[in-house]
C-alpha positions in Angstrom: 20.7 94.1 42.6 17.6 95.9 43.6 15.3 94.1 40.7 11.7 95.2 42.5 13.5 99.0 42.0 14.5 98.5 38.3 11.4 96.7 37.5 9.0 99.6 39.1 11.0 102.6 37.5 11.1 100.6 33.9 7.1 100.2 34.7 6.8 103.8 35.0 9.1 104.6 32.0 11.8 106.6 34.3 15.0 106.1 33.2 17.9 105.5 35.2 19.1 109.3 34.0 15.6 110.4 34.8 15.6 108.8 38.0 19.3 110.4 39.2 17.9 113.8 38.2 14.9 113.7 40.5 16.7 112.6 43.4 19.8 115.0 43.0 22.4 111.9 42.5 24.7 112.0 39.4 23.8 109.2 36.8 27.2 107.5 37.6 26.8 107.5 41.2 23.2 106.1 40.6 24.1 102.9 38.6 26.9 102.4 41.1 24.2 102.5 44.4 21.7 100.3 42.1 25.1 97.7 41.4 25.1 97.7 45.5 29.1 99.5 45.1 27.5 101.8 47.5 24.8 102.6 50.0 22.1 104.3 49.4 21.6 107.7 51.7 18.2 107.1 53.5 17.0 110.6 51.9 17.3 109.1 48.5 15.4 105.9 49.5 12.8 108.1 51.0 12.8 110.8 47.3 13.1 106.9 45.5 10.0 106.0 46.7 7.9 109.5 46.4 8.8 108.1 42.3 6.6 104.8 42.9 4.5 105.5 45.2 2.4 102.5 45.5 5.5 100.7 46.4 6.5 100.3 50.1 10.6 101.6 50.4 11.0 98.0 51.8 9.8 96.1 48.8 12.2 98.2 46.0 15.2 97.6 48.0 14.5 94.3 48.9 18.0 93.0 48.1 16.1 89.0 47.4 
C-alpha cells in the first residue's frame, strides 16, 4: 500500500526509521500504517507531507 509514499521517501533517501522519527510514530507502528493495518492520524499525513513537499498529501496516500 501507499506506493506514491514509499516511492517519494526512497527518492529522498528517508528511511522508513527516518521517516517514523520525524513524525513522532514508532518504527513498528509506521510499517504497520504504511501495510494499511492501521489509519493514519491526519497530523501525520499533514508532518508526512512537510517530508515531500512537492507532493500533494492526496497523491502519497493515493491507495491506487
Amino acid at each position: 500500500m501507499f506506493k506514491n509514499l514509499r516511492y517519494e521517501i526512497a527518492k529522498k533517501g528517508i528511511s522508513i526509521r527516518e521517516l517514523a522519527e520525524r513524525i513522532g510514530v514508532s518504527n513498528s507502528g509506521l510499517k504497520n500504517k504504511l501495510r494499511g493495518t492501521y489509519e493514519f492520524t491526519r497530523k501525520e499525513m499533514v508532518n508526512i507531507q512537510k517530508e515531500v513537499p512537492e507532493c500533494s498529501t492526496a497523491y502519497l496516500f493515493d491507495l491506487e
